[in-house]
Structures are given as C-alpha cells and as structure tokens.
TORVEXLUM-204331 format. One record per residue (C-alpha): chain; z, x, y; residue in one letter. Coordinates in Angstrom, 2 decimals, m for minus. Example, Ala and Ser with C-alpha at 12.3 -4.5 7.8 and 13.67 -1.06 7.14 Angstrom:
- mol; zz; xx; yy; type
- A; 7.80; 12.30; m4.50; A $
- A; 7.14; 13.67; m1.06; S $
//
This chain:
- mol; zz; xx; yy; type
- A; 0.00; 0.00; 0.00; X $
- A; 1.06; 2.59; 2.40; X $
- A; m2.56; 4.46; 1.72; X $
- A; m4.53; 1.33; 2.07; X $
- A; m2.82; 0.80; 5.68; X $
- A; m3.47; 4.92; 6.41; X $
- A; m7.08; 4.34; 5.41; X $
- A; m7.20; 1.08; 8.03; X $
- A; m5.51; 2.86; 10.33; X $
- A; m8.08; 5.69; 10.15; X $
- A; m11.36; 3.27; 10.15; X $
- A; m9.83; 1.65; 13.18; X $
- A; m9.68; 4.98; 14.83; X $
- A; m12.65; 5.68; 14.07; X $
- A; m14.11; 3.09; 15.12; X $
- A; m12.71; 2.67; 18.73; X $
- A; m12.99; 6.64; 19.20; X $
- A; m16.95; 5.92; 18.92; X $
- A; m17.07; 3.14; 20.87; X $
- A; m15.11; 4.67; 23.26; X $
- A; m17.91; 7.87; 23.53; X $
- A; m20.46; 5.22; 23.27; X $
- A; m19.43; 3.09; 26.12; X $
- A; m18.91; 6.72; 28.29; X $
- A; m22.51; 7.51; 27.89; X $
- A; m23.52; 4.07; 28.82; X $
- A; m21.57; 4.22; 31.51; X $
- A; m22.29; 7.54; 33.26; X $
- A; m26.18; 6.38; 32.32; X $
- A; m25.47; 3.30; 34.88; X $
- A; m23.61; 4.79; 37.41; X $
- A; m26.62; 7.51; 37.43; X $
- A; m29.10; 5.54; 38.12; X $
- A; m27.49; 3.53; 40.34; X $
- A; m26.62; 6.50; 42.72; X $
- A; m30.26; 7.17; 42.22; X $
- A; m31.05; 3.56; 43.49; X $
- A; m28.08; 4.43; 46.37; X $
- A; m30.10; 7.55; 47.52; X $
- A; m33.56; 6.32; 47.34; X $
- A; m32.45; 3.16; 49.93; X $
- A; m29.70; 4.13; 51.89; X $
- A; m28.85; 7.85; 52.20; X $
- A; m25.79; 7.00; 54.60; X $
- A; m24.26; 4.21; 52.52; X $
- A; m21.40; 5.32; 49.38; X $
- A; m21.54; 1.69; 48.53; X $
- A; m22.43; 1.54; 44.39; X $
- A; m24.09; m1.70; 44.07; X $
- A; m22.01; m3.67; 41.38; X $
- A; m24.21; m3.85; 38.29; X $
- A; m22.54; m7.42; 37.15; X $
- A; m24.05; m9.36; 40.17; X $
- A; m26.96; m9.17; 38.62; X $
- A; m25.75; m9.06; 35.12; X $
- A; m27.09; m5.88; 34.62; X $
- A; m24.27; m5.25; 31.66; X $
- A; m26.41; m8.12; 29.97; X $
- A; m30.19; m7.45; 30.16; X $
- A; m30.47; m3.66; 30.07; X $
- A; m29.85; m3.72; 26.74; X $
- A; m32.48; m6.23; 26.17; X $
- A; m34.72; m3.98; 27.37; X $
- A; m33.88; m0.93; 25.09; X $
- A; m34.10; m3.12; 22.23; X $
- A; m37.26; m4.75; 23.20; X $
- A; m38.31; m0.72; 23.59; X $
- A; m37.00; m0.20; 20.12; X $
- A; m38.54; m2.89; 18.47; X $
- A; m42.24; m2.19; 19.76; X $
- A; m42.05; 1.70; 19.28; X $
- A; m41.04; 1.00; 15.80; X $
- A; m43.16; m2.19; 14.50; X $
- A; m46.18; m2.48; 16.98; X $
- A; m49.30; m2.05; 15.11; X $
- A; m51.20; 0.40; 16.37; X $
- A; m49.04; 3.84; 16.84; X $
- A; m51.13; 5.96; 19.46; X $
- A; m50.62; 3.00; 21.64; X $
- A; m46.93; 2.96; 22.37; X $
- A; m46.05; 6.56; 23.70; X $
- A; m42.73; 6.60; 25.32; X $
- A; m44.93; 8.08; 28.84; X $
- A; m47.16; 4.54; 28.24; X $
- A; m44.43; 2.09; 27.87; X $
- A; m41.77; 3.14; 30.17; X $
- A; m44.90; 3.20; 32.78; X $
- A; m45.77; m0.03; 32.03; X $
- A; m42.26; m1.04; 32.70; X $
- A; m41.85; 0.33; 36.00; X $
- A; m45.12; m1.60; 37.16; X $
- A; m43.99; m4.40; 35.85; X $
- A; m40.66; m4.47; 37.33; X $
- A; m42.50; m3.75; 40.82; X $
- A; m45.16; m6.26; 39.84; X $
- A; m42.28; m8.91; 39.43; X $
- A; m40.90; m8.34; 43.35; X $
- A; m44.55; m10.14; 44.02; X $
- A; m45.25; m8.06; 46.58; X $
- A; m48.70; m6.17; 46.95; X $
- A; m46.95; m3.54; 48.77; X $
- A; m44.99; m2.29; 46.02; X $
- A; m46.56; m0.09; 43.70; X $
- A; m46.24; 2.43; 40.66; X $
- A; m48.56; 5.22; 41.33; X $
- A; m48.88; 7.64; 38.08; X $
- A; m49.30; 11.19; 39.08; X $
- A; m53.47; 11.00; 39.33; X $
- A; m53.08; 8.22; 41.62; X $
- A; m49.97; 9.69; 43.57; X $
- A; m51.90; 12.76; 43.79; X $
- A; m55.31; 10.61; 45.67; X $
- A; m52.54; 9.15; 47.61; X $
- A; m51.01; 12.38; 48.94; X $
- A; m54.53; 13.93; 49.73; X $
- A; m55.46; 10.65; 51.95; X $
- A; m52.37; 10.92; 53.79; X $
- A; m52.49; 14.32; 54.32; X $
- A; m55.81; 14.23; 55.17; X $
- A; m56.64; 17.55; 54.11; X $
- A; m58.02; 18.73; 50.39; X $
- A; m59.98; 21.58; 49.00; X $
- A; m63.59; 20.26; 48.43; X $
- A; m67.05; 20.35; 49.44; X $
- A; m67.08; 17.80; 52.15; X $
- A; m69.34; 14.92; 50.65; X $
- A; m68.28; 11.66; 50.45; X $
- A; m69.61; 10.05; 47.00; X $
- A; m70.62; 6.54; 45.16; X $
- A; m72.24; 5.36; 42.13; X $
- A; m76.04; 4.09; 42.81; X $
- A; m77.83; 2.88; 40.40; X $
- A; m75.96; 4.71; 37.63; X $
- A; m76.06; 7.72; 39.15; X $
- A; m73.75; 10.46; 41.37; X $
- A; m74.71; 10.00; 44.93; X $
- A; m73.86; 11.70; 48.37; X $
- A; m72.88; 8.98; 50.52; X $
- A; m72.92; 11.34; 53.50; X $
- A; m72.02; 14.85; 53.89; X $
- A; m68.79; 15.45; 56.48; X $
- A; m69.93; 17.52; 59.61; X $
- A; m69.05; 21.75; 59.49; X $
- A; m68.27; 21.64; 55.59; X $
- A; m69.88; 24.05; 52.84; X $
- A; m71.94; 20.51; 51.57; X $
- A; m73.24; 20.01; 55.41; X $
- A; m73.38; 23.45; 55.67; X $
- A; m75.67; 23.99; 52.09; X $
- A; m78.43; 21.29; 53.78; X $
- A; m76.90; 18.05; 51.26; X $
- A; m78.15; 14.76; 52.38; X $
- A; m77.15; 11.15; 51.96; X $
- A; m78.95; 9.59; 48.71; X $
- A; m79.14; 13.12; 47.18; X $
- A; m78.39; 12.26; 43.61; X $
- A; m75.77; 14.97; 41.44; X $
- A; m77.15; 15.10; 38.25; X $
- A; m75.24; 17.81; 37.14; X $
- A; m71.44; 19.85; 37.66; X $
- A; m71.37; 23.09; 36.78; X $
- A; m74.20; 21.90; 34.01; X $
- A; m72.40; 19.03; 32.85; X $
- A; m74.47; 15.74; 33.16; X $
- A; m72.68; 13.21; 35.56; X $
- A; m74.50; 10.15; 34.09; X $
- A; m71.56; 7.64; 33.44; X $
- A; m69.38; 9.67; 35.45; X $
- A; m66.87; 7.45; 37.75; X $
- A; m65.88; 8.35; 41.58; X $
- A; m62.57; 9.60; 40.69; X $
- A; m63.52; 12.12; 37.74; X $
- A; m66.10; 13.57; 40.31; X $
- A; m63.79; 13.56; 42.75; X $
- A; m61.33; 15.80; 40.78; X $
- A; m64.52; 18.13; 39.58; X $
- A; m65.65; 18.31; 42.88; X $
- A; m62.27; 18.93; 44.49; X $
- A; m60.28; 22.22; 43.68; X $
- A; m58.55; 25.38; 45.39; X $
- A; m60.48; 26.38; 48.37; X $
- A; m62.31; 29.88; 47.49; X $
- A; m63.48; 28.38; 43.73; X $
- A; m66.85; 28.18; 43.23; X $
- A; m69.07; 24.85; 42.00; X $
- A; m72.57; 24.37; 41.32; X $
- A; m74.56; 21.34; 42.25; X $
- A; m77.64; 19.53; 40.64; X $
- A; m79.43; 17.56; 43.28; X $
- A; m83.01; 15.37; 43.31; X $
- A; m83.77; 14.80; 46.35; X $
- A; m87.02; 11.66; 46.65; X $
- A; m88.70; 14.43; 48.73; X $
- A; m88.58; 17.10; 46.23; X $
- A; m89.96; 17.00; 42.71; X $
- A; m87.72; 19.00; 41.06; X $
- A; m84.22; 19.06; 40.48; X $
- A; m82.49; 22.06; 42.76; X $
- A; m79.00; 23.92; 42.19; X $
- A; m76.79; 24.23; 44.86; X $
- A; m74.13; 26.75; 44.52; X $
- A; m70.99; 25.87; 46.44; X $
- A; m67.87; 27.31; 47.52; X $
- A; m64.95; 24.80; 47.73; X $
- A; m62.73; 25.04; 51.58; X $
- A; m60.40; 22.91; 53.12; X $
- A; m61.67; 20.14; 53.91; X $
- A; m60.02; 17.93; 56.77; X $
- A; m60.99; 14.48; 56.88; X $
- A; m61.93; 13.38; 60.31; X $
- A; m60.06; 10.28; 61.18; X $
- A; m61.59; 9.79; 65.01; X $
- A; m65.03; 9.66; 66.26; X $
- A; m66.17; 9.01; 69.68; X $
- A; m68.73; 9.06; 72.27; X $
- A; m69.76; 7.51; 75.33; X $
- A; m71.78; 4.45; 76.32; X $
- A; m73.92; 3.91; 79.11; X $
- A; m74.10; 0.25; 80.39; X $
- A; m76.05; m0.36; 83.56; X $
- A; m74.51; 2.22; 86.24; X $
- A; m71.41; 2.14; 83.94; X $
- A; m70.01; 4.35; 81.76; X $
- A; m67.64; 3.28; 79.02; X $
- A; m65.83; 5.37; 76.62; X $
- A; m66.07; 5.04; 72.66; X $
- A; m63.17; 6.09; 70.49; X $
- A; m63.24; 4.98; 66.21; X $
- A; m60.18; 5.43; 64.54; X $
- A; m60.41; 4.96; 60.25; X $
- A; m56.98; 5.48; 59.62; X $
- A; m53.99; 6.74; 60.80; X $
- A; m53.20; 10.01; 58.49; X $
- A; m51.40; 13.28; 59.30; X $
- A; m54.37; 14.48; 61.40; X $
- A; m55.26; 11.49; 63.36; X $
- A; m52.83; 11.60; 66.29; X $
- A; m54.24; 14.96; 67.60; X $
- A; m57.32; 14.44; 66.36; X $
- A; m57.24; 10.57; 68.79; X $
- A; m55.56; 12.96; 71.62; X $
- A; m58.34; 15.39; 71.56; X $
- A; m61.19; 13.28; 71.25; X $
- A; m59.73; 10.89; 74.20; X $
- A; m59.06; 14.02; 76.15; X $
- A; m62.80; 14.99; 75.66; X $
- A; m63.84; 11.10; 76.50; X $
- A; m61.72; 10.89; 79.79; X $
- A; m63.64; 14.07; 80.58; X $
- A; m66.65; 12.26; 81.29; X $
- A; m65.10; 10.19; 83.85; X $
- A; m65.53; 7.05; 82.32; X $
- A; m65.42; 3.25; 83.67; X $
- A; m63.62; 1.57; 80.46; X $
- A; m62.47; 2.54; 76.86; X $
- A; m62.73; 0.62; 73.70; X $
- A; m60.23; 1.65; 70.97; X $
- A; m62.06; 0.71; 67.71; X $
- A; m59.85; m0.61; 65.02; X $
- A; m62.20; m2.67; 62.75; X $
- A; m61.40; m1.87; 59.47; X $
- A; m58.92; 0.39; 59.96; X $
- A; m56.31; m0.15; 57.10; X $
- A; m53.34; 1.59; 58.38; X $
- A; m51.35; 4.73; 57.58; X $
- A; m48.27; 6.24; 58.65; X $
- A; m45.75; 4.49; 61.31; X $
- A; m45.09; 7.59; 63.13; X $
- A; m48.60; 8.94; 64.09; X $
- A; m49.91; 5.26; 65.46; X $
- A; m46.47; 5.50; 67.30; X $
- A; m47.70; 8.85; 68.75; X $
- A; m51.13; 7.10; 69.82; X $
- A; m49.92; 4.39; 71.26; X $
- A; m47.77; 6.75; 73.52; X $
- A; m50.76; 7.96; 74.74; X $
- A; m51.21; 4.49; 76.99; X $
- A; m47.66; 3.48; 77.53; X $
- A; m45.60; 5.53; 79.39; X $
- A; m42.01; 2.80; 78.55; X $
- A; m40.66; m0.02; 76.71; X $
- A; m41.08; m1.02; 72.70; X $
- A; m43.82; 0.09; 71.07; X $
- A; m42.61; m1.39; 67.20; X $
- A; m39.07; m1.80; 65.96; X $
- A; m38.60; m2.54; 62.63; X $
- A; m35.96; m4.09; 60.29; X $
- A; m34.44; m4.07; 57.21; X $
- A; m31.49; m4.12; 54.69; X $
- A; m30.75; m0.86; 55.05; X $
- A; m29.71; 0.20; 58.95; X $
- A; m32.01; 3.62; 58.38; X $
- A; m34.10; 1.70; 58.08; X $
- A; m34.10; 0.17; 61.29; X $
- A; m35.63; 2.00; 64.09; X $
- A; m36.49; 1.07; 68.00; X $
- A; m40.09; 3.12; 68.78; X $
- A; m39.95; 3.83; 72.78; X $
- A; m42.46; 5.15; 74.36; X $
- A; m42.10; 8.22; 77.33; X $
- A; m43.30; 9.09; 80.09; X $
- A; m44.38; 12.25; 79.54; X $
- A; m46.38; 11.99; 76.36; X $
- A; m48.57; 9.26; 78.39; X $
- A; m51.88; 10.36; 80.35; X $
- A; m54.28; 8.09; 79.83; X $
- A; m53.77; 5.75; 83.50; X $
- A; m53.04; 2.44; 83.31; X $
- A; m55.80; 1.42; 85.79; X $
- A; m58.28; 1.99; 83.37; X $
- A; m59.87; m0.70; 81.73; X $
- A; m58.99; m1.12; 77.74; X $
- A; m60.44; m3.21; 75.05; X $
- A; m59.04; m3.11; 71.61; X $
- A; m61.30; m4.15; 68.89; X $
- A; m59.83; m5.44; 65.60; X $
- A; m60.95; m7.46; 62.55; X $
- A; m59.84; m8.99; 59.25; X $
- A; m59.80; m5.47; 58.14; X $
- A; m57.48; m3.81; 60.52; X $
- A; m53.71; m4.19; 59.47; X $
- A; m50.39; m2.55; 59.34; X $
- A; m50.43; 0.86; 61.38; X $
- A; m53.48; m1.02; 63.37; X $
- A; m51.66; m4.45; 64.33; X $
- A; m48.91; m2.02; 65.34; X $
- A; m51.00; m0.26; 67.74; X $
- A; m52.94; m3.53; 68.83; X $
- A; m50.03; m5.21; 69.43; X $
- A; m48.19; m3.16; 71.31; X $
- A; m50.96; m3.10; 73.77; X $
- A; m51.83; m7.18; 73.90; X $
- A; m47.91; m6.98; 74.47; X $
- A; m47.49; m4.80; 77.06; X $
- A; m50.96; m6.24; 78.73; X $
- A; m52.26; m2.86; 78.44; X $
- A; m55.52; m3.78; 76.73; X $
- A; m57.70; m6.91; 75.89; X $
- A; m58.00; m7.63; 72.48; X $
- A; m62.04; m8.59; 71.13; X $
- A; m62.88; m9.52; 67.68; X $
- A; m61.30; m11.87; 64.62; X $
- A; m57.48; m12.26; 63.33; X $
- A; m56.35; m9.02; 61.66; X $
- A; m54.97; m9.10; 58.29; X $
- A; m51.67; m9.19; 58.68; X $
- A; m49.72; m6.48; 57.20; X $
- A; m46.56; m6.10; 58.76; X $
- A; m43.89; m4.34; 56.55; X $
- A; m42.75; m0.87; 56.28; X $
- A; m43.20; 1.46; 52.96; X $
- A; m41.48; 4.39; 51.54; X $
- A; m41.90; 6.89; 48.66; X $
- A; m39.93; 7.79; 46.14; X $
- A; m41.64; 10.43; 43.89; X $
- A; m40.58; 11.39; 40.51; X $
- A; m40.08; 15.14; 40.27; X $
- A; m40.80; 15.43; 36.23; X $
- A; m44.33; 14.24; 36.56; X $
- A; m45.61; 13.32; 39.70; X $
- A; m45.71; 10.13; 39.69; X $
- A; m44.23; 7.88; 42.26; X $
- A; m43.29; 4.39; 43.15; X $
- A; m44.09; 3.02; 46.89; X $
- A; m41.86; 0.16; 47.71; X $
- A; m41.39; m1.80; 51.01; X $
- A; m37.95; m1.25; 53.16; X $
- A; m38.00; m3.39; 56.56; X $
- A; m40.88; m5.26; 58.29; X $
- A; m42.28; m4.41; 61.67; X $
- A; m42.38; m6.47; 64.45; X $
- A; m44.24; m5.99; 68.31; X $
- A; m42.49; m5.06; 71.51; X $
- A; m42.74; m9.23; 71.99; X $
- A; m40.62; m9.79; 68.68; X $
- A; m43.51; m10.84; 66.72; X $
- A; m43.82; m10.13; 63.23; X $
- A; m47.04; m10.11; 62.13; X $
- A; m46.56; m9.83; 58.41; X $
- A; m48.91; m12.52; 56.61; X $
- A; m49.69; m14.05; 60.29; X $
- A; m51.95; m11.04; 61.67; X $
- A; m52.66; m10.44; 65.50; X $
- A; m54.75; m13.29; 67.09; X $
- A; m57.61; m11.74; 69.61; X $
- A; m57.12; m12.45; 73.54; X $
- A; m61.57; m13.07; 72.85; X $
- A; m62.50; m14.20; 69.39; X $
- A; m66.20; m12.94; 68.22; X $
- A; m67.60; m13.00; 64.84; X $
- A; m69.95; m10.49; 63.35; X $
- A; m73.28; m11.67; 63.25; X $
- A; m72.84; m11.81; 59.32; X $
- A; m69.77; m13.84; 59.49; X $
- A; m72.62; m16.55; 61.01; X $
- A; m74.77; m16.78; 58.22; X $
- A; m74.73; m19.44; 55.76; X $
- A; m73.96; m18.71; 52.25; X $
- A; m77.56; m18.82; 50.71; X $
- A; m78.38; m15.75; 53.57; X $
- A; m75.56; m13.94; 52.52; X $
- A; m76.37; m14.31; 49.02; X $
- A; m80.27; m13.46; 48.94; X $
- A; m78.95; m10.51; 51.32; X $
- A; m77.22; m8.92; 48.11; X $
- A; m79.77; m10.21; 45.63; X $
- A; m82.55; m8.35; 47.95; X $
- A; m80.64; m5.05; 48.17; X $
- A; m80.69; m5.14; 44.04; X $
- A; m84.61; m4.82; 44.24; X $
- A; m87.18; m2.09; 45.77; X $
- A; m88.91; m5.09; 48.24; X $
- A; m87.21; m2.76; 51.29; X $
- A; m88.05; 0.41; 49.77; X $
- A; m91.90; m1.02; 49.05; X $
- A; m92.19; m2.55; 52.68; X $
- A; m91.51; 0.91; 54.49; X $
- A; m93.74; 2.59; 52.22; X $
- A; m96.80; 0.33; 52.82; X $
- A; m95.23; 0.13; 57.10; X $
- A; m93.67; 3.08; 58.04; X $
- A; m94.53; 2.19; 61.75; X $
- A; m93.48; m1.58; 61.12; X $
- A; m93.79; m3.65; 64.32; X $
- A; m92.55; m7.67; 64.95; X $
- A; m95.18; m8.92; 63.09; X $
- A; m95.18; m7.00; 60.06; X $
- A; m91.27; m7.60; 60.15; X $
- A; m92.34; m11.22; 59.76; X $
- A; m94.95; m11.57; 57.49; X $
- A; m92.85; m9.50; 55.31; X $
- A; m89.62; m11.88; 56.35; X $
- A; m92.53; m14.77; 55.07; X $
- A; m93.59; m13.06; 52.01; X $
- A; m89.89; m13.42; 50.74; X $
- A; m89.19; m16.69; 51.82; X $
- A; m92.33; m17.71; 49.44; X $
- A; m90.57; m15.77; 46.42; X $
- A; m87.26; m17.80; 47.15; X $
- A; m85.14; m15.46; 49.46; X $
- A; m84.39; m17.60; 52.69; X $
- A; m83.01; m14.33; 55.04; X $
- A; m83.43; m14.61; 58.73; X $
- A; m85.23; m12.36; 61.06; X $
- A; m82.21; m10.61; 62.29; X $
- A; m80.35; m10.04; 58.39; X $
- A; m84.14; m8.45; 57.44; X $
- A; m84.24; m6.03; 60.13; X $
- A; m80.52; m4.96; 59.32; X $
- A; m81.73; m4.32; 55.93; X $
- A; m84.60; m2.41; 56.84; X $
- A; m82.95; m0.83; 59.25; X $
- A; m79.85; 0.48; 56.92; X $
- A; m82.63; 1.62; 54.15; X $
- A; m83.80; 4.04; 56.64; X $
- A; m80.80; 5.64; 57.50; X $
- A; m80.04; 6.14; 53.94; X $
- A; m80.79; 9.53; 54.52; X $
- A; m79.36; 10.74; 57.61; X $
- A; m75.83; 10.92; 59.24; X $
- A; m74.51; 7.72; 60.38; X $
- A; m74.26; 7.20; 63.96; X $
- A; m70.71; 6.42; 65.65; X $
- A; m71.86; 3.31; 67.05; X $
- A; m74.62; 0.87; 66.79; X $
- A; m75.21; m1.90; 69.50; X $
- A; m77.82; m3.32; 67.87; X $
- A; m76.34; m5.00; 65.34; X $
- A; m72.67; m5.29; 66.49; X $
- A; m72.16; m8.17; 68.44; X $
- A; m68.50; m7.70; 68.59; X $
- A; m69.10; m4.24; 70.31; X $
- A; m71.27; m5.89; 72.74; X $
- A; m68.67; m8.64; 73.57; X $
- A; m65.88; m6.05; 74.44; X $
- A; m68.49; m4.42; 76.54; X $
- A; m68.97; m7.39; 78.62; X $
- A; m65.30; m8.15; 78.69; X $
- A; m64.95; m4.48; 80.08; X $
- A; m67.71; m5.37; 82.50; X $
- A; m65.67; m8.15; 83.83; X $
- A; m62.14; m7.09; 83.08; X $
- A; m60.91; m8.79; 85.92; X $
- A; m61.19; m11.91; 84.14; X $
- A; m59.07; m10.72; 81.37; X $
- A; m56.76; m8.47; 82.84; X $
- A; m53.13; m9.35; 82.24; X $
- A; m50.06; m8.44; 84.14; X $
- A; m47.98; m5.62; 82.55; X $
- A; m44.83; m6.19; 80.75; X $
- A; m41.97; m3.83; 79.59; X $
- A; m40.01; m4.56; 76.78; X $
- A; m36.73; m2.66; 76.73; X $
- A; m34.86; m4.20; 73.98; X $
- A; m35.78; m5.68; 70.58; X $
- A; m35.44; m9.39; 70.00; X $
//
C-alpha cells in the first residue's frame, strides 16, 4: 500500500513538474511576441496588451493544431513547407483586418518595394513590358548605360546573357536585368528597322528613378510653368525643388503641379514639397491609437520660396491618392492653388513597416489616418476639384472605348501608316470610314490618338501633350483667368 501511494505520488509529480515547464515555454512564447507586437506599435508605451481580451489563451492553440494536422495528413507533401504555411497565415491574418492597406510582402516583393521607395537600383535604365509575348523596352530612362547604348522603345529582348526571354514575366527580367552596379549583361535586341538580331553589351550603374519632369508652356504672350510629379520616393523632394528652381528661372506667369496618377509615397517628402508653397499653418496631421503616431506637419518660413502671388493650379485625378491628396489638399486648404480635374481616390491613412530580419520579408500595416489643415479626412471620400474636367476618354461611350482596345489588338494602325506616312484629314477619315464598315464605331478624335500613340512607339515620350489632354488645357485657362478662381488665404494653426 505504502508503494502504490509512493508510485502516485511520483506520477503526480511528474506530471505537474511537466506541465509546469510546459506552461513556462508557452508563456515566455506569449509574452515574446507580445513585446514584439508592443515595439512594432508603440515604442514609448510598457503597456503588455492582455492576451485574454481577446481570448488569445483559447485560439492560439487552435492554430498550432490546425498547423499540426495539415503538415502531417495533407495530401500532397511538397506543398505544406513550414516557410509556405506560416506565410499564408500572416496574409491571412492581415487579409482578415479588410483593409487593402495592410499587406504581407515576402522578401522578393519587400525587396521591389524597397527599390521603389528608395528610388535608386543597380540596372540598365529601361523600363520594360510584355508585347505580344515578347520582352519589350517601354522606354529607355535619360543618361543611363541603356540610353546611353542607343536602346529604343519597342526594341524587343530576345535574349539575357543568351538565355531566351520568350515566356519570361516583368519581374524575372527585372531581377536579370537588375544587379550590382559594375556587373556586366548582354542584350539581344530586333529592332523593325534592322534585320537582324544585335547584342548589346551592358554595364549595370545606379540607376535613379526620376520622379519630376518639367518644362515650360507658352500660351499667347504667357508663359506658364510645367512640373509632373509620379510619386513621392526618397528622391522626389529635391528632385521637385530643383526642377521648380529651374522653372521659376524662366520667369514664368503660372505653375501647374501635375498630380494625375500619382499614387503616393512617403508622408515626409510630400510634407517637404508642400513647404515649398506655404511658408505657415497645417500642412497634414494625422491620428491614431498610438500617440507616435500622431504628428502635427507645420510648415516654415524659411523652407518656402516659391511666392504666393503666383498663380497655382493643381491637377489631380482618380489616380492621385494618399501622399497626393495630402499635397492637394493642403493647398485647396490654405487657398494656395486651384484644383482642375476629377475626385481623387481617396487614400487617406498612414502605413508603417515592420520587416522581418530572418528573411526579408515584411508586413506593411496602417497606424493613424491623415487628415488636411481643414480637418478633412479624405480616406474613402477623396479631394473634390475647385473645376471638375473629364479626360476626353472618360466622354466616350462604352462601344468607343471598347473597339478602342479591340483595334489596338490588330495591325489596322500599323497598316494605315505604312500605306500614309504623310496622313492628312482626309486620309484620317476614310480610314476612320473604312473601320466603321468592318464594325469598329471610333470617333475622329479616339483614331487620331491611336495613330498618334503608334508613332511615338519609338521615341521618348514627351512631358506634356496639349493635344490630347483636355484637363491640361482647362487648368491653363483657369491660370489665364485666375482671378476668377483665386481664393483668399487661410492659416490653419491647430488641428481639429
């Protein structure tokens, strides 16, 4: 008797010494991660969120046994790596937030992600797409070794380093193409002009993206200034300075700050640019859970010199949003600028990083939400234009629009500049007949935008085009009668 109770005694031990080491390691595991989740959000807080408000003593487990259960029964073994499914967890943790702004980037992605907004890479300076199955140089970038070597747009790469690129996709180009400036690549090119294939040998440099263009416009006995931004990366706020700099130069009359399609980028360099106008007040504040993460942008007086007697028009679209809207509308705000063009898109919250350090990888996840020196968040709302003007294409009916795409899928442009290379108005319109017949209803205006984007095919694109932009007409007219749009400044010294 006394040996059985020994032998309980000893089982019971046993048994509460292992739970005891068990529910250790489970322990320090949670409090781990959550001082991980602690530092990623708030690096001034020491509160530990408590892990039973959201029973998370309940379905973490769930998950490691759901874990268990596919790594041991699932079907098909090469499918369920541990890399693979704890991946596909993370996304679809973020995925389950439903918010498009929060993201799982795995390190090839993370890795695109850092080069865009740095804004710098080793390459060859050609911006690519597949055409008709094939590599193709979209354009070469201006003072790169691909400009440099003579490449033109709709020169085909048939071959890397003697490796075929038919089937190849954009992004395993890209990471041929791209390497450590110094290496050496060799290009396969047919060119329409030239029979043969030709090699191009190439050495890779840094290549940094330009973010700005500009020029000038000259409008009766005016002279208006021209300033494109894509994005707003690393580069782009001295890149905007400089290139406004060199506009102001030219003692212009009125400047349009192009912002059409501009997606974004990082809060602190569209912060920089709009300093450039506003010389006090708000710029953006933002808010969210987290007090770092609430911030007051103010602009200063001496980081401004552009004056505030010149005449501004801000152009945006539905593709302009977050770092964009910022900058737009801070100026419709302040009454610094007149806004031309459609709604924006109406991105209005705030991002960080957190990257993994064993891997690469990293997960982008939204903090706070913006909102305009006015108090206005734009998030999901976008920024409303002061004068509203739709693209010419936005005015076409839906059977234009679609005989537009079904044309581009044939050689009828191609064929029509080869039989009229000096095309005039009529031959524009017997040819604009000749497809009506074969069932493509296009008007006049959507032909000669075709024709006229076939022939650039193979030179540098221009940095603006009045032709066929309405919208940059419009804001040219509002500049020629600002007047009529002007509106008084305002200063906003403390967010709402």
């Amino acid at each position: 008797m006394n040996q059985s109770k020994k032998l309980t005694v000893l089982i019971v031990f046993l048994v509460g010494f292992i739970f005891g080491i068990s529910f250790l390691t489970v322990s320090k595991f949670f409090v781990f991660n959550s001082s991980v989740y602690a530092q990623t959000l708030s690096t001034n807080s020491t509160e530990i969120p408590d892990p039973e408000d959201d029973n998370y003593f309940k379905y973490f487990p769930m998950f490691r046994e759901a874990y268990n259960v596919i790594k041991r029964e699932f079907y098909n073994k090469d499918e369920v790596t541990a890399k693979k499914l704890i991946y596909g967890a993370i996304k679809g943790m973020l995925e389950n937030l439903e918010d498009p702004y929060t993201t799982f980037m795995d390190p090839s992605i993370s890795k695109e992600f850092n080069i865009e907004m740095a804004g710098s890479f080793g390459g060859l300076g050609i911006q690519i797409d597949i055409r008709d199955s094939w590599l193709t140089v979209v354009s070469p970038i201006e003072d790169t070794p691909a400009w440099r070597a003579g490449i033109k747009p709709g020169d085909k790469i048939i071959e890397i380093d003697d490796i075929t690129t038919k089937g190849i996709s954009v992004k395993e180009a890209m990471n041929k193409l791209r390497g450590k400036p110094g290496t050496k690549v060799t290009i396969t090119i047919v060119r329409e002009s030239i029979n043969e294939p030709f090699k191009v040998p190439l050495k890779r440099e840094e290549i940094k993206l330009k973010t700005v263009k500009s020029d000038v416009i000259k409008k009766g006995n005016k002279t208006y200034g021209y300033v494109k931004m894509l994005e707003f990366s690393m580069p782009t706020g001295e890149e905007f300075k400089t290139q406004l700099k060199g506009v102001l130069d030219k003692q212009i009359d009125g400047l349009i700050v192009d912002l059409r399609n501009n997606p974004g980028g990082l809060l602190n360099v569209v912060v920089n640019c709009a300093d450039d106008f506003l010389d006090e007040g708000l710029i953006v504040y933002t808010r969210g859970r987290q007090p770092e993460n609430n911030a007051d942008y103010t602009a200063a007086l001496e980081n401004t010199f552009v004056s505030k007697d010149l005449p501004m028009v801000v152009m945006i679209n539905q593709g302009s949003a977050s770092a964009s809207e910022i900058f737009a509308g801070a100026m419709q705000d302040s009454g610094r600028a007149v806004l031309v063009g459609m709604k924006s898109f109406g991105k209005g919250s705030v991002q960080k990083t957190y990257p993994f350090q064993d891997d690469g990888s990293q997960i982008k996840f939204t903090v706070a939400k913006y909102f305009t020196p006015a108090g206005r968040s734009i998030d999901k709302k976008g920024l409303s234009p002061d004068v509203e003007e739709k693209m010419w294409y936005d005015m076409i009916n839906d059977e234009e629009k679609n005989a537009l795409v079904k044309i581009q899928t044939t050689n009828f442009i191609k064929e029509f500049l080869a039989q009229s290379p000096n095309y005039d108005e009529a031959k524009v319109l017997e040819f604009q007949k000749s497809l009506q017949e074969r069932g493509y209803k296009v008007g006049k205006k959507s032909l000669e935008w075709m024709i006229k984007m076939k022939k650039s095919e193979s030179s540098l694109p221009v940095v603006y085009d009045s032709e066929f932009d309405n919208q940059l007409t419009k804001a040219l007219d509002v500049l020629d009668n600002y007047p009529q749009y002007k509106k008084p400044f305002k200063v906003y010294k403390e967010a709402k």
